[in-house]
KETI-556463 format. One record per residue (C-alpha): x, y, z negated; chain; residue number from 1. Coordinates in pm, whole numbers, plus 50000, padded with zeros to 5 digits. Layout:
N
+-------+-------+-------+------+-----+
:     u :     v :     w : unit : pos :
+-------+-------+-------+------+-----+
:     X :     Y :     Z :    A : NUM :
...
+-------+-------+-------+------+-----+
//
This chain:
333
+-------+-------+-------+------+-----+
:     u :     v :     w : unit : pos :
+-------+-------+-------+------+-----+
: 78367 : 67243 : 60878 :    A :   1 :
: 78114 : 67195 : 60610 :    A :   2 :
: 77813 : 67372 : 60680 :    A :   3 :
: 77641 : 67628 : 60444 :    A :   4 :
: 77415 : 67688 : 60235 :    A :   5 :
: 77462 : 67430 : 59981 :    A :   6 :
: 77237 : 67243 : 59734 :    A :   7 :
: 77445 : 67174 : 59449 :    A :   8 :
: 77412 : 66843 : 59288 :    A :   9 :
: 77423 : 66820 : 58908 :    A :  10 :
: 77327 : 66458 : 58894 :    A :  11 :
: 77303 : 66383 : 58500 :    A :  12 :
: 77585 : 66671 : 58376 :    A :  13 :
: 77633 : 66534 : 58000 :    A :  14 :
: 77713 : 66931 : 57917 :    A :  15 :
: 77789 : 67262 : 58178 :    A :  16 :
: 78145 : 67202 : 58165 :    A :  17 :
: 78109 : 66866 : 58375 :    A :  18 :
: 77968 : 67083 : 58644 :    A :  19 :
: 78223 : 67286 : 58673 :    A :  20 :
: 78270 : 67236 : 59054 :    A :  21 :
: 77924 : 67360 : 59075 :    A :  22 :
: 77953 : 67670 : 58797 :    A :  23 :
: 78257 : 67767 : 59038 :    A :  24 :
: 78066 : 67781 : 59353 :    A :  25 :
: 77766 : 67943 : 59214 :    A :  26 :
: 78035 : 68241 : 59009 :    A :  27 :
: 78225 : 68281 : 59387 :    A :  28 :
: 78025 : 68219 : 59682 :    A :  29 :
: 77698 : 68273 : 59535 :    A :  30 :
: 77562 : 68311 : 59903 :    A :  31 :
: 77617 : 67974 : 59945 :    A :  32 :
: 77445 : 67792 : 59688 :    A :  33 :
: 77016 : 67777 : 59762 :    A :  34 :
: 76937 : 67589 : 59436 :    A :  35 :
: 77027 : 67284 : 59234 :    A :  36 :
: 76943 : 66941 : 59214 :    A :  37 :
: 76934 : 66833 : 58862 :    A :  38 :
: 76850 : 66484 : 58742 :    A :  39 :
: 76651 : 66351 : 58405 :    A :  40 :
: 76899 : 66419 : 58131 :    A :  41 :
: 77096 : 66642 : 58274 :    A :  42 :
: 77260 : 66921 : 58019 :    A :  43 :
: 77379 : 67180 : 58223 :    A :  44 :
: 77228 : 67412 : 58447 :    A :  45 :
: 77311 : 67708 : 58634 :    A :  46 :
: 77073 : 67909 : 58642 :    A :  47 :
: 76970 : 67849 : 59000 :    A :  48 :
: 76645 : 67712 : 59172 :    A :  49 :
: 76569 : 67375 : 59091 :    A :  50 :
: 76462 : 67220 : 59368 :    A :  51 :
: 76348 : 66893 : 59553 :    A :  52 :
: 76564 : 66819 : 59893 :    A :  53 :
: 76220 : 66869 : 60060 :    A :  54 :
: 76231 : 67241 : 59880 :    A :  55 :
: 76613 : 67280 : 59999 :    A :  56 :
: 76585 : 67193 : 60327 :    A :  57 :
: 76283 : 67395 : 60358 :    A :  58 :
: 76516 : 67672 : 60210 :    A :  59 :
: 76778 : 67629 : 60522 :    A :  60 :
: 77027 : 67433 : 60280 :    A :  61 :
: 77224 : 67199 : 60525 :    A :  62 :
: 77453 : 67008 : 60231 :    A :  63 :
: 77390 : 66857 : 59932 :    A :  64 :
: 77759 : 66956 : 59758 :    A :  65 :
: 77818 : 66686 : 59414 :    A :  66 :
: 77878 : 67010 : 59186 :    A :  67 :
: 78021 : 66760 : 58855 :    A :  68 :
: 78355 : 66687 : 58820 :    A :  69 :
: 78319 : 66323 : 58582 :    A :  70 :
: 78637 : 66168 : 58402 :    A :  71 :
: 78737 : 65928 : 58692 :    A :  72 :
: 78553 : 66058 : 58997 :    A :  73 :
: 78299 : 65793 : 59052 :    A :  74 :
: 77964 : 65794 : 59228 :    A :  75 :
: 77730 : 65653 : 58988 :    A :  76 :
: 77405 : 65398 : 59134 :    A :  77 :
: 77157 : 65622 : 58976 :    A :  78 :
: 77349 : 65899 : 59227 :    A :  79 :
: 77355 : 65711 : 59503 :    A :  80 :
: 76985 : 65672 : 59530 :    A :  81 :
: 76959 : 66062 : 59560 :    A :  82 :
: 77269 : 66085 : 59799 :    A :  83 :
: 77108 : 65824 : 60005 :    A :  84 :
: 76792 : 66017 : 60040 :    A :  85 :
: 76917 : 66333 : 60099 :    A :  86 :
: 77103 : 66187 : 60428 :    A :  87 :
: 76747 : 66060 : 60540 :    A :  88 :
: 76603 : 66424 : 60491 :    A :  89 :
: 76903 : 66551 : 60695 :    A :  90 :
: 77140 : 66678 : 60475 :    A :  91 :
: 77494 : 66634 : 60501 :    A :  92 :
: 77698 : 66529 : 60197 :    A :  93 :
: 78034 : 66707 : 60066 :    A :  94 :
: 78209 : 66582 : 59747 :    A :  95 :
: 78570 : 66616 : 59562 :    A :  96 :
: 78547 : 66297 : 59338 :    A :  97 :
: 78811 : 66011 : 59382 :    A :  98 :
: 78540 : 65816 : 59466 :    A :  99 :
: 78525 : 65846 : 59846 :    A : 100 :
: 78183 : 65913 : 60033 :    A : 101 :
: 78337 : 65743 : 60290 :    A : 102 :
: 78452 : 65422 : 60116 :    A : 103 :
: 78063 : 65378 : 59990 :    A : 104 :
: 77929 : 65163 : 60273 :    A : 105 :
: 77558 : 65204 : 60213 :    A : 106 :
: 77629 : 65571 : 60210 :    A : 107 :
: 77871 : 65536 : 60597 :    A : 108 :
: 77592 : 65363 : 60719 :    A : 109 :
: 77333 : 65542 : 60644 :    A : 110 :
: 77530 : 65872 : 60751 :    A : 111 :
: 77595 : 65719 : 61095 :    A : 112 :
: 77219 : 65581 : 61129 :    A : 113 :
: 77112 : 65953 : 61095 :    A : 114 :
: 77411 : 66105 : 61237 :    A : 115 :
: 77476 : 66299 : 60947 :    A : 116 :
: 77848 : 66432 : 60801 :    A : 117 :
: 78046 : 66278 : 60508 :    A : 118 :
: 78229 : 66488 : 60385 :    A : 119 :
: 78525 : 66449 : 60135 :    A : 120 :
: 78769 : 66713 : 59991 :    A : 121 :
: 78990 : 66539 : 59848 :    A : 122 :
: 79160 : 66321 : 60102 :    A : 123 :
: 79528 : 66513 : 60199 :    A : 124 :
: 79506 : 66579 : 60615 :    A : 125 :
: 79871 : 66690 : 60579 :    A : 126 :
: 80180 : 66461 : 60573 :    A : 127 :
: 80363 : 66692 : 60307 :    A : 128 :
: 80747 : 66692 : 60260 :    A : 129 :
: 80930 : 66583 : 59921 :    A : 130 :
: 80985 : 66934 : 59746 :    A : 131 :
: 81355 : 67083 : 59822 :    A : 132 :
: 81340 : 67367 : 59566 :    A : 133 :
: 81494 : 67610 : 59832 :    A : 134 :
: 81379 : 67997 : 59731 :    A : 135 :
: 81121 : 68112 : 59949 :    A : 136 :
: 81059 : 68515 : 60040 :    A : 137 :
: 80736 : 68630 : 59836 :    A : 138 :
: 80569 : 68619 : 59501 :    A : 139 :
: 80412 : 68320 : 59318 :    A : 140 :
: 80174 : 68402 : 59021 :    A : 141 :
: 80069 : 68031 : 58874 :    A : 142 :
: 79804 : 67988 : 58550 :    A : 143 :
: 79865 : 67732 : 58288 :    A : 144 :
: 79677 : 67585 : 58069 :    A : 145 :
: 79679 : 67478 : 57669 :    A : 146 :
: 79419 : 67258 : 57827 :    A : 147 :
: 79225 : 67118 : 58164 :    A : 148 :
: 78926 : 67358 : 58271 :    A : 149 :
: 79027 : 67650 : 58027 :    A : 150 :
: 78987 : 67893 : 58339 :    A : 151 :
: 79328 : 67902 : 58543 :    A : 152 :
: 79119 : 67862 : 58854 :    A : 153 :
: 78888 : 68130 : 58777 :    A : 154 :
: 79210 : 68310 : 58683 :    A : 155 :
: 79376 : 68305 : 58989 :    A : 156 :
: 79052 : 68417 : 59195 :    A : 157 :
: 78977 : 68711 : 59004 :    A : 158 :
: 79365 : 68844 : 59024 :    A : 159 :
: 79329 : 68752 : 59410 :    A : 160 :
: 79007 : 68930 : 59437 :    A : 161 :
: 79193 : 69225 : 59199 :    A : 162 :
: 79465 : 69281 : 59405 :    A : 163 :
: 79302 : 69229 : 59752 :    A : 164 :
: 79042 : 69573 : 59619 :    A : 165 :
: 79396 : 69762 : 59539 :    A : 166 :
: 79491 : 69709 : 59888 :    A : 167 :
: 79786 : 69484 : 59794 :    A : 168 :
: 79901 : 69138 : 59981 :    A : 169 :
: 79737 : 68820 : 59824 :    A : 170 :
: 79629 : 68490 : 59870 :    A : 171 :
: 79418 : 68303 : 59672 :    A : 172 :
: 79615 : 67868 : 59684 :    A : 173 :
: 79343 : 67652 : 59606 :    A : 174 :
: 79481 : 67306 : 59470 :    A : 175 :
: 79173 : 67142 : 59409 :    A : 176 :
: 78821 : 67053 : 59510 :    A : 177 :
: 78634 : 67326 : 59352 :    A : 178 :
: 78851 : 67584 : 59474 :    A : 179 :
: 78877 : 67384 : 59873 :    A : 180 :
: 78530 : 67404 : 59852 :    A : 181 :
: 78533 : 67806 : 59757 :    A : 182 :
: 78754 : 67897 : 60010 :    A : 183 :
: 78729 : 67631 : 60291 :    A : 184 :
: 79098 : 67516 : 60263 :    A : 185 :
: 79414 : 67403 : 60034 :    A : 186 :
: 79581 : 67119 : 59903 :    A : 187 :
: 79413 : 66816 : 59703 :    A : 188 :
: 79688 : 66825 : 59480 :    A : 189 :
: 79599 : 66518 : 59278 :    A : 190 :
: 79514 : 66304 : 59537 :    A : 191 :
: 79878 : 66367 : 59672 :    A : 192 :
: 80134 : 66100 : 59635 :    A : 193 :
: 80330 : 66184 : 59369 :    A : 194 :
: 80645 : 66158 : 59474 :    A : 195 :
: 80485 : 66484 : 59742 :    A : 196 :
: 80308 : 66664 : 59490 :    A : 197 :
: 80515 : 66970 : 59434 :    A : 198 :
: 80661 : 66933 : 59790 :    A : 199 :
: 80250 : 67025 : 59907 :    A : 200 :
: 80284 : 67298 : 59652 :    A : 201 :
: 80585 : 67417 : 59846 :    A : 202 :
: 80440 : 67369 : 60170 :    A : 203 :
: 80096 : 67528 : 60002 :    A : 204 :
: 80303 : 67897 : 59928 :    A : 205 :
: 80517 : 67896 : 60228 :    A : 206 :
: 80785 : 68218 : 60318 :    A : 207 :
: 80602 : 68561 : 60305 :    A : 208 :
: 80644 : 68904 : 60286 :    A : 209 :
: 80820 : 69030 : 60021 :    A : 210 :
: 80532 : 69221 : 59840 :    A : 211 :
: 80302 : 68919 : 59914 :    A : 212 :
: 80173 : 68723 : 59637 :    A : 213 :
: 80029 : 68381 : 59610 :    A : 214 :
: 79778 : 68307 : 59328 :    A : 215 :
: 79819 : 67935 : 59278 :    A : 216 :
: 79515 : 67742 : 59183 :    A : 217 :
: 79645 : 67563 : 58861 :    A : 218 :
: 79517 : 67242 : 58758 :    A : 219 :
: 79577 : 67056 : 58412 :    A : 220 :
: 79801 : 67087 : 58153 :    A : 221 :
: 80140 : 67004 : 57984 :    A : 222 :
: 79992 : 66888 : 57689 :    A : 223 :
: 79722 : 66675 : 57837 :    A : 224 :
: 79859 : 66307 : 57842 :    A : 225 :
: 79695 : 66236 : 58092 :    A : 226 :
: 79722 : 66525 : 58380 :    A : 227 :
: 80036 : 66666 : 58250 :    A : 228 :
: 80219 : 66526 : 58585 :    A : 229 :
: 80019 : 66785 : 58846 :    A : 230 :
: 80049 : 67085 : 58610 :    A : 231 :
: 80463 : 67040 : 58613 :    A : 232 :
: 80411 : 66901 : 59009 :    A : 233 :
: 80267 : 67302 : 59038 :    A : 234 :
: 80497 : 67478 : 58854 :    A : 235 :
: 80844 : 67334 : 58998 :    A : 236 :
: 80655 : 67329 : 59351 :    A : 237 :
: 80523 : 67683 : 59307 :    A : 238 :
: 80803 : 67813 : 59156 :    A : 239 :
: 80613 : 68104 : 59041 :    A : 240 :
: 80765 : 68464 : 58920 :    A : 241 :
: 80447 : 68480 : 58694 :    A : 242 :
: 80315 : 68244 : 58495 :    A : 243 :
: 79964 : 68327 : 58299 :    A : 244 :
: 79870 : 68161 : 57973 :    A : 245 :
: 79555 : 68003 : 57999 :    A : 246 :
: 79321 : 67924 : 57693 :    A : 247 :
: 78933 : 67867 : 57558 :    A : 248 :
: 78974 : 67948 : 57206 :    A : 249 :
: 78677 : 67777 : 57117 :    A : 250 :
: 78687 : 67406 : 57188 :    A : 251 :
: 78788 : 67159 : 56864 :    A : 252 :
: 79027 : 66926 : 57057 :    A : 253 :
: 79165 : 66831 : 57413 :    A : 254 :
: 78907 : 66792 : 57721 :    A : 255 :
: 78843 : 66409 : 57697 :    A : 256 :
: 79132 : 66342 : 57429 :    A : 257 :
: 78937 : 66354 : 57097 :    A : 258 :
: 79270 : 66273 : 56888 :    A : 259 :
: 79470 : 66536 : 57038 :    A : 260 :
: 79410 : 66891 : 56892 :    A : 261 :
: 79423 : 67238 : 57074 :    A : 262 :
: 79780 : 67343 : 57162 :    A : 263 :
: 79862 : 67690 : 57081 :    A : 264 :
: 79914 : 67978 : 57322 :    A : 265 :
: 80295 : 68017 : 57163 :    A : 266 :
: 80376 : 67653 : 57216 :    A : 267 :
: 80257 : 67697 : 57544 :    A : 268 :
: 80495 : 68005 : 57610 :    A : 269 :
: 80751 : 67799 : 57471 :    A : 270 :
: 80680 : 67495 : 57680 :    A : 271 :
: 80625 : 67649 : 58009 :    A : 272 :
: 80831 : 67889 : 58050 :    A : 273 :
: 81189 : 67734 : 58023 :    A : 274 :
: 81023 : 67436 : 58267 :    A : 275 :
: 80881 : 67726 : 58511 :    A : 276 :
: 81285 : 67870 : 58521 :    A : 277 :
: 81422 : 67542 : 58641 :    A : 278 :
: 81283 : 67651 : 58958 :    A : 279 :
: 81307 : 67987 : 58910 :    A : 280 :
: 81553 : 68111 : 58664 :    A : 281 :
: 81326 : 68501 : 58676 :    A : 282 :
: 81023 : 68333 : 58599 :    A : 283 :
: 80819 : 68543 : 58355 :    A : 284 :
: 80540 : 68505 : 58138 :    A : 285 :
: 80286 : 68839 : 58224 :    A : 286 :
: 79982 : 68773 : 58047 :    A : 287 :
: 79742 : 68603 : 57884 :    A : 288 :
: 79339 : 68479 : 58028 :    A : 289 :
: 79141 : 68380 : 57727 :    A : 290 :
: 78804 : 68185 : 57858 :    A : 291 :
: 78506 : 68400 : 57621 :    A : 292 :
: 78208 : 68249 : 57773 :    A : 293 :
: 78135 : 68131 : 57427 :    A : 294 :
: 78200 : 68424 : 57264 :    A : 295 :
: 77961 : 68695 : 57193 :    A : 296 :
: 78077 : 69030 : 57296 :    A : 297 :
: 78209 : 69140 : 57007 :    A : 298 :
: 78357 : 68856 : 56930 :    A : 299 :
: 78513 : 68799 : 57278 :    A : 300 :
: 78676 : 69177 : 57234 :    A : 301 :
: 78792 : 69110 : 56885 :    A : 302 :
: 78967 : 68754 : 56979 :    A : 303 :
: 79134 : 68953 : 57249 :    A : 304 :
: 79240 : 69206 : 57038 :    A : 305 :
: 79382 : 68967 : 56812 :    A : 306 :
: 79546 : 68764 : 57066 :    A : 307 :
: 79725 : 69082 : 57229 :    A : 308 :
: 79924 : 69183 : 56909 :    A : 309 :
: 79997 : 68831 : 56811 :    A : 310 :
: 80178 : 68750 : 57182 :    A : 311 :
: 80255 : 69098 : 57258 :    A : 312 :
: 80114 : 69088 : 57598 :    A : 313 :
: 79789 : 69199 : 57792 :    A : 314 :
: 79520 : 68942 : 57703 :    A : 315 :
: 79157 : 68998 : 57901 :    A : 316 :
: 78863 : 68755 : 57977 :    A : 317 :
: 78936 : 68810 : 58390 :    A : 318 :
: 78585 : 68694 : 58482 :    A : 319 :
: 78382 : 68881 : 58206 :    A : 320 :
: 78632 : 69176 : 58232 :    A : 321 :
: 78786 : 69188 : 58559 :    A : 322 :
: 79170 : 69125 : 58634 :    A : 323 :
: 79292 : 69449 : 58624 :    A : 324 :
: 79538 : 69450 : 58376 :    A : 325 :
: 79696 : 69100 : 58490 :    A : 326 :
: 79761 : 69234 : 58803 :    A : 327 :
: 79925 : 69574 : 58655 :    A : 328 :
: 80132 : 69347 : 58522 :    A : 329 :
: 80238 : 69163 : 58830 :    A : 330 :
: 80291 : 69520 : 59006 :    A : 331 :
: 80577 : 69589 : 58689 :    A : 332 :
: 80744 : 69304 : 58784 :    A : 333 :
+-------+-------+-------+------+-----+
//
């Protein structure tokens, strides 16, 4: 178990989106997170504490969590000085990049010369099976994307959080590190071999009750060339009733693909759902989470607006406005 409270690690965050794994820590399990640790340079913050490890650990934080999510996943040297250090002041160390803690071998030995933990989230503990694309008992709800980090995973919390205060059967499936590191548990879906990928989904949203839904962490998109293949690994794996469209309206081309523009939220209707009812032929689209952070209010209620009588269904910022009306939606299925 990784042990709470955290000090979340921003390192050198070239904007607030790169700390995303952070942002989503601090939004749900705000009890968790004592301050941040932000280096020179760094460009996002969250609005927490900044504080020295000496200040943390005064604080009772007992791991330093890296809170930025960089293209590639790697521990940088100007990093590793402040991950060192924070083992020597007693922290333990938790982290979803690709780069391993554990493969670092100044960090291994310095964890077992102070006996600390090394933690990483996204190594797979399970052996999962090759998908089978059997029907399962239960509901799916699954939230793509026109693009990566547009929201789905703050999507799928608030719904689960939504339909959990209605007294109604849900589980939140976290796929990634952010969300493992939420909730304590789920699949590291893109550190699965990908011939397993939608099989983990599968084993991820197993047989339930019949009024039971799953809200699937989603992760990627279609249209991005290069995570397209976990975003369809999720949808034929989850096999979800509901799918929700997914969008930031304000962002001028694809996360990390400058010569790729912004998909729409119709081609993204048209693109998901006839690849969603390969594995489920009832697979509906149910509504639409539009990311307003950087909208004003008015503006963010306007766009909505707009966006409701253009696709004809229920469109709502489910972190600024709560998930209501995504989840009436899932109750008319």
């Amino acid at each position: 178990m990784i042990e709470t409270p955290y000090l979340l690690f921003l390192g050198d965050a070239p904007d607030q989106l790169a700390a995303k794994v952070a942002q989503g820590i601090r939004d749900w399990r705000p009890d968790n997170a004592v301050g941040q640790f932000r280096m020179e340079g760094c460009k996002a913050d969250l609005g927490l504490p900044d504080m020295t490890l000496t200040e943390a650990r005064a604080a009772g934080a007992k791991t330093l969590v890296v809170g930025v999510a960089n293209r590639g996943g790697v521990i940088s040297k100007d990093w590793k000085k402040v991950l060192v250090t924070a083992l020597e002041e007693g922290f333990d160390l938790a982290s979803g990049l690709h780069n391993l803690l554990r493969n670092e071998e100044d960090l291994a030995a310095v964890a077992r010369a102070t006996g600390r933990a090394l933690h990483d989230v996204r190594v797979p503990e399970v052996e999962y099976p090759i998908a089978n694309g059997v029907p399962r008992s239960g509901k799916r709800c699954l939230a793509v994307g026109t693009d990566c980090s547009v929201g789905k995973m703050y999507t799928a919390l608030a719904m689960d959080a939504e339909m959990k205060a209605r007294g109604l059967k849900s589980s939140f499936r976290a796929t990634g590190q952010t969300g493992i590191l939420i909730t304590g548990e789920g699949v590291p879906l893109d550190a699965v071999v990908a011939d397993f990928m939608a099989g983990a989904v599968e084993w991820l949203t197993p047989d339930n009750d019949d009024d039971h839904w799953d809200m699937i962490e989603g992760q990627g998109s279609l249209f991005h060339v290069s995570y397209s293949g976990v975003t369809m690994a999720l949808i034929h794996g989850g096999a979800p009733d509901a799918l929700i469209l997914s969008h930031e309206p304000t962002r001028p081309h694809m996360r990390g693909l400058p010569g790729y523009g912004m998909p729409s939220l119709e081609a993204l209707r048209d693109l998901a759902l006839p690849v969603a009812r390969i594995a489920n032929p009832k697979a509906e689209v149910v509504g639409i989470s539009i990311n307003t952070a950087a909208l004003s209010e008015d503006e963010a209620l306007s766009h909505l607006a707009d966006v409701e009588k253009r696709m004809g269904l229920p469109a709502v910022d489910p972190f600024r406005q709560g998930a209501g009306r995504l989840c009436d939606a899932l109750e008319a299925l």
